[in-house]
VOGU-3710 file (C-alpha; in Angstrom, 3 decimals, decimal comma):
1> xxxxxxxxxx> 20,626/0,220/-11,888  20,953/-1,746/-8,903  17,400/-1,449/-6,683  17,660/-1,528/-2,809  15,741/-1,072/0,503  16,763/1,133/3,317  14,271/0,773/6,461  12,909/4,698/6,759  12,674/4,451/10,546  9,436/7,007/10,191
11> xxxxxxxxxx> 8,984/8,991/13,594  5,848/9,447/13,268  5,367/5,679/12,605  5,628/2,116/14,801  8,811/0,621/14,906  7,615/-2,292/14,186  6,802/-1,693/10,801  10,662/-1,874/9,940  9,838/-5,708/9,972  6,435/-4,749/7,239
21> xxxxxxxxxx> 9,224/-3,008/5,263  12,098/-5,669/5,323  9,524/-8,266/4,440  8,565/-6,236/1,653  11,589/-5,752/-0,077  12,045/-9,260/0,086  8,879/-9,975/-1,732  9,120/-7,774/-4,753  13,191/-8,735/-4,842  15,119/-6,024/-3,632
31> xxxxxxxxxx> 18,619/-7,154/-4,185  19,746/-5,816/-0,864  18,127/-4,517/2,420  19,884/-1,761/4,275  19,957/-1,452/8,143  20,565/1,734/9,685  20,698/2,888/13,471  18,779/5,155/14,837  16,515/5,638/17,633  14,464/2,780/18,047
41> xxxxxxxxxx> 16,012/-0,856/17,415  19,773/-1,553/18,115  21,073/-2,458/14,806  22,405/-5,941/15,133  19,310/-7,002/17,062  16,614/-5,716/14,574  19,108/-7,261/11,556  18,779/-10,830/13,545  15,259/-10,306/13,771  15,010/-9,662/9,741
51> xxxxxxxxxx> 17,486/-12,152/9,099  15,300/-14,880/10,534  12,002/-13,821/9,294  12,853/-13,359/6,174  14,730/-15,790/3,508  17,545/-15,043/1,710  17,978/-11,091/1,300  21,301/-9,548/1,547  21,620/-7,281/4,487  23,678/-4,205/5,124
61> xxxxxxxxxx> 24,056/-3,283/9,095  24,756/0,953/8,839  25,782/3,138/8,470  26,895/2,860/11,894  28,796/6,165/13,725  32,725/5,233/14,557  32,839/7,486/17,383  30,455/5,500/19,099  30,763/2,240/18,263  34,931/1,004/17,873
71> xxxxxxxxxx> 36,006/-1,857/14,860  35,677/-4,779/17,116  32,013/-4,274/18,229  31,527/-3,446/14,706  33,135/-7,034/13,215  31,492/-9,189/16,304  28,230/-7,437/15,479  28,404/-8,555/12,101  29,745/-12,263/12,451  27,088/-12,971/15,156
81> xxxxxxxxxx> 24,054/-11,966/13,074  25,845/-13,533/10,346  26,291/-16,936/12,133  22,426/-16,614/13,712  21,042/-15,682/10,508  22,834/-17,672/7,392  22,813/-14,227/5,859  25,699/-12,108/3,789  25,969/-9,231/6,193  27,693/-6,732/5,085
91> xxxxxxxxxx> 28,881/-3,017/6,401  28,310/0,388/6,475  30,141/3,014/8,571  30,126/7,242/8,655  30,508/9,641/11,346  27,164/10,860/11,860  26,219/14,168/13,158  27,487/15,902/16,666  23,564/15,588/17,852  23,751/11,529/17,861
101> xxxxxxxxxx> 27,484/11,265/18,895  27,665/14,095/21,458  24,275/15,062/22,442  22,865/10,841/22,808  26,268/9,234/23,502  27,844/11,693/24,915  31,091/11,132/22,916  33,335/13,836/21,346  32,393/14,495/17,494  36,163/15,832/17,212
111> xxxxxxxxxx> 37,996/14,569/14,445  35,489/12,155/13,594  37,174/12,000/10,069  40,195/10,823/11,592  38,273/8,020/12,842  36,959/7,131/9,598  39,534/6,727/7,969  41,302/4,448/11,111  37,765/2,655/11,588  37,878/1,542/7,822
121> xxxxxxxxxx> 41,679/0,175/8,589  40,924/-1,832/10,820  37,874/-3,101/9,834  38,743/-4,430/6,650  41,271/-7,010/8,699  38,850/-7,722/11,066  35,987/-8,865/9,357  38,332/-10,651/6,800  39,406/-13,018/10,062  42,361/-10,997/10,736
131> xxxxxxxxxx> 44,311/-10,378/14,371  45,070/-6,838/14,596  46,339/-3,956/16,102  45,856/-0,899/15,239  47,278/2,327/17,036  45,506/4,878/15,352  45,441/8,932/16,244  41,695/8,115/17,207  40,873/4,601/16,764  42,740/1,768/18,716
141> xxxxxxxxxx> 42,122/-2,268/18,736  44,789/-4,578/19,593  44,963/-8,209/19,666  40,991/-9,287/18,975  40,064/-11,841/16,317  37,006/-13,040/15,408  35,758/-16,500/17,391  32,824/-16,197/15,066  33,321/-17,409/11,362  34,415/-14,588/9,415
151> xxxxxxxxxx> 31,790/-12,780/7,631  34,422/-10,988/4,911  31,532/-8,221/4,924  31,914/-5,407/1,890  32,894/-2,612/3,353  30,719/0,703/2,528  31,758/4,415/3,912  29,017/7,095/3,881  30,659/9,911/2,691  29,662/13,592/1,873
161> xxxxxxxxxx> 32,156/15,900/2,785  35,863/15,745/1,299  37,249/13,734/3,955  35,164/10,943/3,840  34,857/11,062/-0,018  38,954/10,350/0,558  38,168/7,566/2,773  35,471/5,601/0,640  37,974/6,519/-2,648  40,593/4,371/-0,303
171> xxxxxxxxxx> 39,248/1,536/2,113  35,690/1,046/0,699  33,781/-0,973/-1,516  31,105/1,132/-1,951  30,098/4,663/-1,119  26,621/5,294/0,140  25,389/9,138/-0,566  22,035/10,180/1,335  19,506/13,003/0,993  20,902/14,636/-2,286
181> xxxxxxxxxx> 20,306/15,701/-5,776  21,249/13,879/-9,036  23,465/17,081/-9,779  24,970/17,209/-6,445  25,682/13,433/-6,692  27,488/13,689/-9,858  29,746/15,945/-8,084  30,751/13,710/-5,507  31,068/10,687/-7,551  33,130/12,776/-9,985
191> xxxxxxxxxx> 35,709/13,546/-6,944  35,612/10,270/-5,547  36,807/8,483/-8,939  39,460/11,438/-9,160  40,884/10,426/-5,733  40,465/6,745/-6,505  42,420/6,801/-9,706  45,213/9,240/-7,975  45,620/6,223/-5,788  46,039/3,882/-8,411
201> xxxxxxxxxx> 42,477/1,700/-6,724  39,490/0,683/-8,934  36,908/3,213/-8,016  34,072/2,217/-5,567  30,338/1,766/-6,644  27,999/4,074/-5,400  24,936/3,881/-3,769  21,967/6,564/-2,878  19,840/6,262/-0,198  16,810/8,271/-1,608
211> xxxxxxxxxx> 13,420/8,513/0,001  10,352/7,277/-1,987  6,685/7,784/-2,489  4,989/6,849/-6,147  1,368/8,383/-6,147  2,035/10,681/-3,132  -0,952/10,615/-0,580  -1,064/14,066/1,518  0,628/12,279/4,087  3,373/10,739/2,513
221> xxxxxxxxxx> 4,275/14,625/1,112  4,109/15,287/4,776  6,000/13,134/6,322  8,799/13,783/3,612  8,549/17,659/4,012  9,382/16,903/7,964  12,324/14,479/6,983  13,861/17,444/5,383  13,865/20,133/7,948  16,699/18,863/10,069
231> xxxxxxxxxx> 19,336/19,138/6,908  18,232/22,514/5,812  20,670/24,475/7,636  23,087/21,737/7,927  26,505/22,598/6,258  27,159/20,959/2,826  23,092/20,130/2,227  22,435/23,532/2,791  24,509/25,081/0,019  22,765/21,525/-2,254
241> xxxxxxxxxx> 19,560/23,143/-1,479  20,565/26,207/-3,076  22,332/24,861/-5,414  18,660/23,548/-6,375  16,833/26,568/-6,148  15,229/26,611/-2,845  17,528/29,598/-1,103  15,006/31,696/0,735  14,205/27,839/2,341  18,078/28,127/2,926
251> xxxxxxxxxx> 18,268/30,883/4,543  14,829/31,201/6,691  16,134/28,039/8,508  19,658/30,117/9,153  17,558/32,048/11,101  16,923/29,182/13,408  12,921/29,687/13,082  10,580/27,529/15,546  10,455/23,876/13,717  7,014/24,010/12,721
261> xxxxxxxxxx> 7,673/27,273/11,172  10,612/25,961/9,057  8,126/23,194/8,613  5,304/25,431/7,257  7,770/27,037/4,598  9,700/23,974/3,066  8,090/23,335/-0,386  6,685/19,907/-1,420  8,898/20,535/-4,442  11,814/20,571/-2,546
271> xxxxxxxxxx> 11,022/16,740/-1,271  10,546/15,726/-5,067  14,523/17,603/-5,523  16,103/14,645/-3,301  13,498/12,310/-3,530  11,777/9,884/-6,365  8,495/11,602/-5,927  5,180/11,582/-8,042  3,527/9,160/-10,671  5,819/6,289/-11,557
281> xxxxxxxxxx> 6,896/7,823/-14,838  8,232/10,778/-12,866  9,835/8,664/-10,448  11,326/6,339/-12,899  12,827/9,666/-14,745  14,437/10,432/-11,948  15,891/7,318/-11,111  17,451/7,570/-14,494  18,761/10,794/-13,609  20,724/9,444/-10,856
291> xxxxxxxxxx> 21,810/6,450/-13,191  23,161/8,961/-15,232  24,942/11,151/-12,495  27,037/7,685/-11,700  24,927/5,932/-9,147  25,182/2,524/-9,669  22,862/1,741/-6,909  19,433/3,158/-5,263  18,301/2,064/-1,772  14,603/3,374/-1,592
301> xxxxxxxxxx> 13,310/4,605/1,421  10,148/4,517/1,086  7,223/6,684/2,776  5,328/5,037/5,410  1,735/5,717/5,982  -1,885/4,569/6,723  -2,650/4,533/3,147  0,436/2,648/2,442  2,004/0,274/5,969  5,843/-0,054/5,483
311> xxxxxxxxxx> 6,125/1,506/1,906  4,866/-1,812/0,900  2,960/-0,228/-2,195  5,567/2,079/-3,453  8,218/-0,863/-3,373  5,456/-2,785/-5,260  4,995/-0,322/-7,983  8,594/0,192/-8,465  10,028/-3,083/-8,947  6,775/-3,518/-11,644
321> x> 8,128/-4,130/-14,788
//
């Protein structure tokens, strides 16, 4: 199995130490280092920043939200740090959740699978060099090309729901699956290889983005128990949760409790459920348990703490051989 490194973006952590991790994975080499957007660092900017303090990892900018940011921002983001970096940059897209899109941006979460699917059209010919125009239901670009050289990026849809399984099985490369079982990952691999082979397309690897601690400190636990509590509730990982046997969990956050209540009742076992948890032999059993489920590749996220800056001690111990 393929090892990666997505950058946690810890709240309760400096930025900065996205930099601590990216060097990291470099060091012990991580065959690819994953980019997301959040809260902090615009995307491009912080991959620029990687790009030139670091030496040769692959990069992956996203999974960046297509109702805020349209295919031609998208491709020029990716040719510039590209052409400033020397790096392979390649790209991941999804549709994020209404709180980012409508509640930060202000933008309309509506038929975000529509623009998925029209995103992923149009950015396959644009980052392969391509003028286009595309007059989509959602998504709309006409008559940009890329000035930069093009950076023929791999494309890579996050997908969890049955619409954007569809669109990976489609347009992408890749799939990228976060936050989730090996069980409930089989599932979705299993559908998107159905959909890929009713199209008559060679199915898509997958990748999981699962968070990581080996040896645990108290705060590591901690910090992964309060990663969890925003999905709890959240339809599709809420029915995954029971599915796994943590329903009462389920069903206490239903009742919209105050945070730090839901945070006093979630389980440290339910963090070890989505998450490669424990002594290294545990951990390494459960990366073979999402081998086996179809994953072809994991992007650790790895738990950031005083005891251990960046990860950088968990990425250690796993790539030890």
């Amino acid at each position: 199995m393929k090892l990666s490194v997505s950058l946690g973006y810890w709240q309760d952590r400096p930025p900065e130490e996205a930099l601590l991790t990216a060097a990291a994975a470099e060091q012990n080499g991580y065959e690819e280092l994953w980019l997301g957007e959040m809260a902090t660092y615009d995307v491009f900017a912080l991959a620029t920043a990687v790009g030139l303090r670091t030496g040769s990892i692959p990069l992956t900018v996203g999974p960046l939200a297509v109702t805020v940011r349209d295919p031609m921002t998208i491709a020029r983001g990716a040719a510039s740090v590209a052409a400033l970096t020397g790096r392979r940059v390649d790209v991941a897209i999804g549709s994020s959740s209404p709180v980012v899109v409508e509640q930060w941006h202000g933008r309309s979460h509506r038929r975000s699978g529509v623009a998925l699917r029209e995103s992923a059209t149009a950015l396959r010919q644009l980052l392969d060099g391509e003028r286009t125009t595309s007059e989509g239901e959602v998504v709309r670009t006409s008559g940009y090309r890329l000035r930069l050289p093009a950076p023929k990026s791999q494309l890579t849809v996050a997908a969890f729901g049955p619409a954007a399984v569809r669109t990976a099985a489609a347009f992408a490369d890749r799939m990228v699956l976060n936050l989730l079982t090996p069980a409930s990952a089989a599932k979705l691999v299993g559908r998107m290889r159905a959909e890929a082979e009713e199209l008559g397309r060679p199915s898509p690897r997958v990748a999981a983005w699962v968070t990581a601690a080996v040896d645990p400190s108290p705060e590591a636990v901690e910090q992964l128990r309060r990663g969890v509590v925003g999905y709890l509730a959240a339809p599709g990982y809420a029915e995954m949760f029971i599915e796994a046997g943590f329903a009462e969990v389920v069903e206490f956050a239903r009742s919209r409790p105050h945070p730090r209540e839901l945070l006093a009742a979630v389980p440290a076992e339910l963090t070890a459920a989505v998450g490669l948890v424990g002594d290294l032999g545990t951990v390494r059993a459960r990366l073979a348990e999402y081998a086996a489920a179809g994953v072809d590749e994991v992007a650790v996220v790895a738990s950031s703490t005083d005891a251990d800056p960046g990860g950088e001690r968990t990425l250690a111990l796993l790539r030890d051989r």
